[in-house]
N, CA, C and O atoms as a GROMACS GRO file, in nm:
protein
  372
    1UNK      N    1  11.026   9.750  10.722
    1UNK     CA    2  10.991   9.883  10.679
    1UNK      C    3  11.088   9.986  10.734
    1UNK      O    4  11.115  10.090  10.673
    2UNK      N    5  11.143   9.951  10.863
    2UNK     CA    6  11.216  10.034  10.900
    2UNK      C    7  11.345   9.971  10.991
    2UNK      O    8  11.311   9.874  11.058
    3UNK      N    9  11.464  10.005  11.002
    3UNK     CA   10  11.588   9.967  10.989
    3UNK      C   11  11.606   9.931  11.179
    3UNK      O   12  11.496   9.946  11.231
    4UNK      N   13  11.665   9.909  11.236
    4UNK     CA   14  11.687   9.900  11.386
    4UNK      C   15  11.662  10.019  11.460
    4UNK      O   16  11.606  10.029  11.569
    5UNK      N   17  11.709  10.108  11.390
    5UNK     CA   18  11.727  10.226  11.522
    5UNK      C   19  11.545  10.304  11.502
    5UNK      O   20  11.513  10.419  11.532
    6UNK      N   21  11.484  10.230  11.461
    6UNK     CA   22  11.346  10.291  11.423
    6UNK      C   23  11.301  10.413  11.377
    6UNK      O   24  11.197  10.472  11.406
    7UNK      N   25  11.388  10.443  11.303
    7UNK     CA   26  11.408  10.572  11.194
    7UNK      C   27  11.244  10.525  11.091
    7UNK      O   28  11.180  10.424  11.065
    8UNK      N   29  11.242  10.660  11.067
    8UNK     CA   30  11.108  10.657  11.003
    8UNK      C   31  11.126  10.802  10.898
    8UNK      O   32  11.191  10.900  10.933
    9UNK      N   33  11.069  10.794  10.792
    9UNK     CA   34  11.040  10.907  10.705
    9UNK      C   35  11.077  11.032  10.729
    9UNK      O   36  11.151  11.111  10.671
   10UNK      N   37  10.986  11.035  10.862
   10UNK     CA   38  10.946  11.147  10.951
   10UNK      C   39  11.064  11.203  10.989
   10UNK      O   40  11.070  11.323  10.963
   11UNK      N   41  11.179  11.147  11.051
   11UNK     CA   42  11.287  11.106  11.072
   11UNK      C   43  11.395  11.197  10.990
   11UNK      O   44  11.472  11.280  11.038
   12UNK      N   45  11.383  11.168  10.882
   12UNK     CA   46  11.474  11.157  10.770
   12UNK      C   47  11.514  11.361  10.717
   12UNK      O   48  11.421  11.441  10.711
   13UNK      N   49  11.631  11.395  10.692
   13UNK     CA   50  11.636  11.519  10.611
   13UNK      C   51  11.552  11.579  10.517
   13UNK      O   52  11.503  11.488  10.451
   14UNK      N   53  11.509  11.694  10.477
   14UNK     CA   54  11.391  11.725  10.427
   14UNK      C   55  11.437  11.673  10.284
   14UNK      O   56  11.352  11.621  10.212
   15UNK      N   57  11.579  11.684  10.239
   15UNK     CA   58  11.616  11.642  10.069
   15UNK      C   59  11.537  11.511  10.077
   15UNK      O   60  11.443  11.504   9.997
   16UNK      N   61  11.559  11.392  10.168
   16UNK     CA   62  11.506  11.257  10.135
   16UNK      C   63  11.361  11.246  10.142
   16UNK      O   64  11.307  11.157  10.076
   17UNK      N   65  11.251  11.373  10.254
   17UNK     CA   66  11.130  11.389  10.217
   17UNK      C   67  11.104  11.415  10.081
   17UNK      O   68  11.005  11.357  10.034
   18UNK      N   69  11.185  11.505   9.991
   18UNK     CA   70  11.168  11.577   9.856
   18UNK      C   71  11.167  11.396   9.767
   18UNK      O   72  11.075  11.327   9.723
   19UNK      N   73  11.298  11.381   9.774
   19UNK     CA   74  11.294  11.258   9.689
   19UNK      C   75  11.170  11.175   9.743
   19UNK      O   76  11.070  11.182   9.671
   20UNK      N   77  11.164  11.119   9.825
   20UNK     CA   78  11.024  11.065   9.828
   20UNK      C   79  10.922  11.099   9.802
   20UNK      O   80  10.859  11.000   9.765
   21UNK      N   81  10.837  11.227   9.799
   21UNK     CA   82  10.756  11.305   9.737
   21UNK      C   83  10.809  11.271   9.586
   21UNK      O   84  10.748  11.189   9.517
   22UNK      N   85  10.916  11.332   9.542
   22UNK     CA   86  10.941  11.290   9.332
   22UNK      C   87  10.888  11.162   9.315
   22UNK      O   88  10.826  11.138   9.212
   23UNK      N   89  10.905  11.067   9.408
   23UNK     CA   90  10.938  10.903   9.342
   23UNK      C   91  10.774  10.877   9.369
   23UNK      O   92  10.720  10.811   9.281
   24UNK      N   93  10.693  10.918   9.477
   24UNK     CA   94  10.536  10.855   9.511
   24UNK      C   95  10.505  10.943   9.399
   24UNK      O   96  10.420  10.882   9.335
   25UNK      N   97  10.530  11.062   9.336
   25UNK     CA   98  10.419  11.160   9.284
   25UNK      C   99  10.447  11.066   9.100
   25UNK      O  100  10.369  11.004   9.027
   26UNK      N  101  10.580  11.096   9.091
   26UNK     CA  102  10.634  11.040   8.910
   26UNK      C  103  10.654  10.900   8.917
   26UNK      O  104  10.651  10.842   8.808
   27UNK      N  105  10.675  10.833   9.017
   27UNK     CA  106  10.673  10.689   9.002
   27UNK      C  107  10.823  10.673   8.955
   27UNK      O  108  10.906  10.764   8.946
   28UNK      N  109  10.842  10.538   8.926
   28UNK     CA  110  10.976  10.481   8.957
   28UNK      C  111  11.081  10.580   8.844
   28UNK      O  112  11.031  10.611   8.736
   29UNK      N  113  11.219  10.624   8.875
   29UNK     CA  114  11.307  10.709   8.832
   29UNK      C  115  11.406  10.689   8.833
   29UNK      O  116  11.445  10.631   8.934
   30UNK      N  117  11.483  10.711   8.753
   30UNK     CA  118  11.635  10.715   8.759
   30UNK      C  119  11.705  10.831   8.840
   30UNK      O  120  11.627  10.917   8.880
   31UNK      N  121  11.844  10.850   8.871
   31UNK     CA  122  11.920  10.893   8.960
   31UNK      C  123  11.895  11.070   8.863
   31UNK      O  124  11.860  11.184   8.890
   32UNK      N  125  11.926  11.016   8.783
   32UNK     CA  126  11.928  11.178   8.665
   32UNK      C  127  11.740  11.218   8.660
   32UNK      O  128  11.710  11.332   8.626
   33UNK      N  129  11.670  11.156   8.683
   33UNK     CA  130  11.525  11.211   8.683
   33UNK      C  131  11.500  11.285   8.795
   33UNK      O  132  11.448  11.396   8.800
   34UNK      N  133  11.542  11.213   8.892
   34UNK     CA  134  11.497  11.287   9.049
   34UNK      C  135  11.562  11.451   9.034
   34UNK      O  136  11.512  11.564   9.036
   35UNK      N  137  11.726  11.386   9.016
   35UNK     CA  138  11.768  11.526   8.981
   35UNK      C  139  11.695  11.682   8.936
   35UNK      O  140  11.679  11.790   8.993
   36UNK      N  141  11.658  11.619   8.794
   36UNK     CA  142  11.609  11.687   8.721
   36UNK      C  143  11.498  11.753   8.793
   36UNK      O  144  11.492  11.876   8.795
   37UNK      N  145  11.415  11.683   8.848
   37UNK     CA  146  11.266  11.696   8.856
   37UNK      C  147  11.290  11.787   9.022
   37UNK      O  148  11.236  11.897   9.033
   38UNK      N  149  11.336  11.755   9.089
   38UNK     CA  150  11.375  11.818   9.217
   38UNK      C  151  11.451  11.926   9.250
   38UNK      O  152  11.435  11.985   9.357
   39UNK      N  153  11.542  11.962   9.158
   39UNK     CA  154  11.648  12.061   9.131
   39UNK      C  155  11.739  12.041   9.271
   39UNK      O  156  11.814  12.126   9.318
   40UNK      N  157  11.715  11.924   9.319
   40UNK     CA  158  11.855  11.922   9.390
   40UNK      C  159  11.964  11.852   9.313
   40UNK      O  160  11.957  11.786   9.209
   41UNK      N  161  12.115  11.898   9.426
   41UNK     CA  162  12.220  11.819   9.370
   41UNK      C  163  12.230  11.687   9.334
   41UNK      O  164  12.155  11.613   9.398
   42UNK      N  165  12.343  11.602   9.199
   42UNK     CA  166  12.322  11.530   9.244
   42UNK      C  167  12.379  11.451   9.362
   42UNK      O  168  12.326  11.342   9.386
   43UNK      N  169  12.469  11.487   9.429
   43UNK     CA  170  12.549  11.451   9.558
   43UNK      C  171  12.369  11.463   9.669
   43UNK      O  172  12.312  11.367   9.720
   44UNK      N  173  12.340  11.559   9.673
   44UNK     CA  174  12.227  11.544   9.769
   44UNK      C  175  12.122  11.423   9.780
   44UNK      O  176  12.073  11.365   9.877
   45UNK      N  177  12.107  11.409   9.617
   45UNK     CA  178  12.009  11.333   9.536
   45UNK      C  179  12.071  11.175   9.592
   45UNK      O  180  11.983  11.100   9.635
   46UNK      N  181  12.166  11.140   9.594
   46UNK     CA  182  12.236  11.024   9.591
   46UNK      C  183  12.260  10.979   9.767
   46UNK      O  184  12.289  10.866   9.805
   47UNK      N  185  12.240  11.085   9.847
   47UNK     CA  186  12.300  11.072   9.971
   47UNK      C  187  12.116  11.046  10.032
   47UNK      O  188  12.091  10.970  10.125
   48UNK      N  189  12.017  11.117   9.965
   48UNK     CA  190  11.886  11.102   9.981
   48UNK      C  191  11.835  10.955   9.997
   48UNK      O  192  11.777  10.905  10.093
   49UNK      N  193  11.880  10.887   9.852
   49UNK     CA  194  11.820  10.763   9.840
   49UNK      C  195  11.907  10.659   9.920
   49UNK      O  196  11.861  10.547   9.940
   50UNK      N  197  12.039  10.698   9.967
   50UNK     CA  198  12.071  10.608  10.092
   50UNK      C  199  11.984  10.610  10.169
   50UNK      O  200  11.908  10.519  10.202
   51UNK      N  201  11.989  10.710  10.199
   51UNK     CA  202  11.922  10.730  10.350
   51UNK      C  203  11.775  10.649  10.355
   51UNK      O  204  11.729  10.570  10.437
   52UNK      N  205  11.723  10.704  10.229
   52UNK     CA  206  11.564  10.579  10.207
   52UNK      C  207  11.616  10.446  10.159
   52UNK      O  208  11.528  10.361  10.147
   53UNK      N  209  11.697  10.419  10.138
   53UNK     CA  210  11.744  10.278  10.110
   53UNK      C  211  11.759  10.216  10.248
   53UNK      O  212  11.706  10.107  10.272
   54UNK      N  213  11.808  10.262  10.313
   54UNK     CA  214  11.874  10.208  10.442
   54UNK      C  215  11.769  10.165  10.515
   54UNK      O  216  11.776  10.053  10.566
   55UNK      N  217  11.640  10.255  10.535
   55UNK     CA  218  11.513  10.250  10.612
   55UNK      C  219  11.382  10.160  10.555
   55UNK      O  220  11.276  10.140  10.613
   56UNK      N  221  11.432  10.103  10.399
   56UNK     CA  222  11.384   9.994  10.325
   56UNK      C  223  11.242  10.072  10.265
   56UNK      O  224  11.147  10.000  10.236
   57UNK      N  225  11.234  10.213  10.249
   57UNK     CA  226  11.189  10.292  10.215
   57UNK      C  227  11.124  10.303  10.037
   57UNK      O  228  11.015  10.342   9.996
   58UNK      N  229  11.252  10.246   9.959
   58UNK     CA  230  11.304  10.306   9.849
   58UNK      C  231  11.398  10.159   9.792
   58UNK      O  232  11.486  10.110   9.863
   59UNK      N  233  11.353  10.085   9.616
   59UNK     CA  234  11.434   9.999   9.623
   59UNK      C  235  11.511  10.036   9.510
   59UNK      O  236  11.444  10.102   9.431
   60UNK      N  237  11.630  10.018   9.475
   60UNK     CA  238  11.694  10.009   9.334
   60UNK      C  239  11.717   9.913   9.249
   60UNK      O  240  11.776   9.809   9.277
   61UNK      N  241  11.673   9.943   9.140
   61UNK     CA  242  11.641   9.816   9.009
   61UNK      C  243  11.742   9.888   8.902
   61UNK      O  244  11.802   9.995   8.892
   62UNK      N  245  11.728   9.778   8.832
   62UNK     CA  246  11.808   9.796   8.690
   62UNK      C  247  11.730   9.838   8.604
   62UNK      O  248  11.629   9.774   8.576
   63UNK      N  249  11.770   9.992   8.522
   63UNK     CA  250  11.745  10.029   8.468
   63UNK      C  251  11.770   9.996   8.277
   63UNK      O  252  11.860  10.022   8.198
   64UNK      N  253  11.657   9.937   8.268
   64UNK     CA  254  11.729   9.853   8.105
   64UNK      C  255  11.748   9.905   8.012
   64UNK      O  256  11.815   9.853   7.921
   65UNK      N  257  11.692  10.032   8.004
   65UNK     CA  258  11.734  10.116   7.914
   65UNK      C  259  11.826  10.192   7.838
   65UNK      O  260  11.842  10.237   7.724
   66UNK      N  261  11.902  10.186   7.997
   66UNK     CA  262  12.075  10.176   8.013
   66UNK      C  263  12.088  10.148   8.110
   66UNK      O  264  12.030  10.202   8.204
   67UNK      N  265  12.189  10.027   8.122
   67UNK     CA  266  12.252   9.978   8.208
   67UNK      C  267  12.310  10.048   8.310
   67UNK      O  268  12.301  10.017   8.429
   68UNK      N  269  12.395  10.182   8.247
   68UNK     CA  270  12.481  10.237   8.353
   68UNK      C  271  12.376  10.270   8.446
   68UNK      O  272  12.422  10.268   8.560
   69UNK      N  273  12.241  10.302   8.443
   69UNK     CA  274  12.168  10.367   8.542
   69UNK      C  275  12.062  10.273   8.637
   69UNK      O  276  12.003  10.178   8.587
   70UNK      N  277  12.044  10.312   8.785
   70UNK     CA  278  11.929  10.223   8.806
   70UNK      C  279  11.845  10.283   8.853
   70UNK      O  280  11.852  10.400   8.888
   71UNK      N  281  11.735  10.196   8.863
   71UNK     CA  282  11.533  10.290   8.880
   71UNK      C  283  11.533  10.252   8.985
   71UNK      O  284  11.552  10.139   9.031
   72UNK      N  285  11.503  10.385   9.050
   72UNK     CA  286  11.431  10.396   9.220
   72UNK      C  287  11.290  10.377   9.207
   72UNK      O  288  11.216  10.436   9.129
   73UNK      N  289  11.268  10.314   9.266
   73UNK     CA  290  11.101  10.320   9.311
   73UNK      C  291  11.083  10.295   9.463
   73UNK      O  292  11.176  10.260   9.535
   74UNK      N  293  10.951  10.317   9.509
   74UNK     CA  294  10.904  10.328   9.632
   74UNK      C  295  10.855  10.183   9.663
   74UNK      O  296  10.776  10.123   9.591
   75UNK      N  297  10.913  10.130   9.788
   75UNK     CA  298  10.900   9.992   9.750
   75UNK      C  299  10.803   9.914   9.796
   75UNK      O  300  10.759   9.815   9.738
   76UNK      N  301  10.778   9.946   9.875
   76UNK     CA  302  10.570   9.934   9.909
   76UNK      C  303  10.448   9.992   9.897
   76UNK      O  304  10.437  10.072   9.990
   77UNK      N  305  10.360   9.992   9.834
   77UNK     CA  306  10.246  10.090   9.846
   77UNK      C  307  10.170  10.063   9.948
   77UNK      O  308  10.048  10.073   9.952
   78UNK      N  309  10.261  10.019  10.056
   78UNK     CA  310  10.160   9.982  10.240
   78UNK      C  311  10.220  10.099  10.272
   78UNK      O  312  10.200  10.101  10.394
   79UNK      N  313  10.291  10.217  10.241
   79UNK     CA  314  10.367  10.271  10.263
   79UNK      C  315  10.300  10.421  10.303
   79UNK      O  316  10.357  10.518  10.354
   80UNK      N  317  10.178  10.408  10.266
   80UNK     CA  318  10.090  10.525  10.280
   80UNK      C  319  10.099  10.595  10.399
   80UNK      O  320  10.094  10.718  10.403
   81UNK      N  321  10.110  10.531  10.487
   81UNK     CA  322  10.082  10.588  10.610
   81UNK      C  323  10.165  10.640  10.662
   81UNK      O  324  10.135  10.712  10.757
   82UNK      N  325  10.343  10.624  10.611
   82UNK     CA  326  10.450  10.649  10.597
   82UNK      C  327  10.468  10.832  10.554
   82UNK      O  328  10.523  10.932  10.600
   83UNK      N  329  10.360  10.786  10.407
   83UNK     CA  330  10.334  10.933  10.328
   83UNK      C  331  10.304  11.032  10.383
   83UNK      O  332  10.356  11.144  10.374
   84UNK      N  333  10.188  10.986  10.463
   84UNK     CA  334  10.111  11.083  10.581
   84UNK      C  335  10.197  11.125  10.630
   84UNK      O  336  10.235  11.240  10.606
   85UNK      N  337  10.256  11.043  10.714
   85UNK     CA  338  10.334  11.138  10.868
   85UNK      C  339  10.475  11.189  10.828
   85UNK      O  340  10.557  11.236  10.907
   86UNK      N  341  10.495  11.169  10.671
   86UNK     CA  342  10.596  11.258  10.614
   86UNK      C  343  10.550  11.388  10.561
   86UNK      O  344  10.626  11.485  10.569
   87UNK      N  345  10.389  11.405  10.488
   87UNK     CA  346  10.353  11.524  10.493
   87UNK      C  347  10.324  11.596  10.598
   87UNK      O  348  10.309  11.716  10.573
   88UNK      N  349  10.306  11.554  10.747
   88UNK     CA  350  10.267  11.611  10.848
   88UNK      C  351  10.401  11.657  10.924
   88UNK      O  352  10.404  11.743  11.013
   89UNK      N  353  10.502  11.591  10.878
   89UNK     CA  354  10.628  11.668  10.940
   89UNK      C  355  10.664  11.750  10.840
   89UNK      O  356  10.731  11.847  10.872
   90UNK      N  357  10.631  11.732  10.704
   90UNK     CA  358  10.675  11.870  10.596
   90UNK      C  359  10.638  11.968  10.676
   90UNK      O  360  10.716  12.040  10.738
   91UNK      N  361  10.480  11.978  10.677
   91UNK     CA  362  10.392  12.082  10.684
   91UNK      C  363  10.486  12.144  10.836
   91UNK      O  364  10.533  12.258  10.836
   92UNK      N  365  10.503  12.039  10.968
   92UNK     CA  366  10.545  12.151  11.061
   92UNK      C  367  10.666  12.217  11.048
   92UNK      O  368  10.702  12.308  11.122
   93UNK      N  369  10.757  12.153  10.913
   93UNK     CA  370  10.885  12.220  10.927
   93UNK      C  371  10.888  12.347  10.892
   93UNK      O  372  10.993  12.410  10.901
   0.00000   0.00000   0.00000
């Protein structure tokens, strides 16, 4: 769930809280949806889902609709508790 250095959600830049909030609220997305739906960059957007990639957060699939693109989704729904203490560090930021 979480990478060596025990990085957690909580952890993470508020852009990669945002994308995680898009992806639990709309469910699995492409690179151009988050975009859209978040009004961040997409350089931000892309540097986001590393960062939840890395922490095993967030997985990327093939998008079949078109190839060139792939679908993020959230890759556990044990992940809840994750959710929590990412809204509880929104809220104190």
């Amino acid at each position: 769930m979480s990478d060596s250095d025990g990085e957690t959600i909580g952890d993470l830049p508020p852009s990669a809280k945002l994308v995680f909030k898009v992806l639990e609220y709309q469910g699995p997305m492409t690179q151009k949806g988050i975009v859209e739906e978040s009004m961040l960059s997409a350089r931000t957007v892309r540097y986001a889902l590393e960062r939840l990639e890395e922490i095993s957060i967030v997985e990327e699939d093939v998008y079949f609709a078109d190839a060139r693109q792939n679908l993020y989704e959230i890759a556990d729904e044990e992940l809840d508790a994750e959710a929590d203490e990412a809204e509880r560090a929104a809220a104190d930021d």
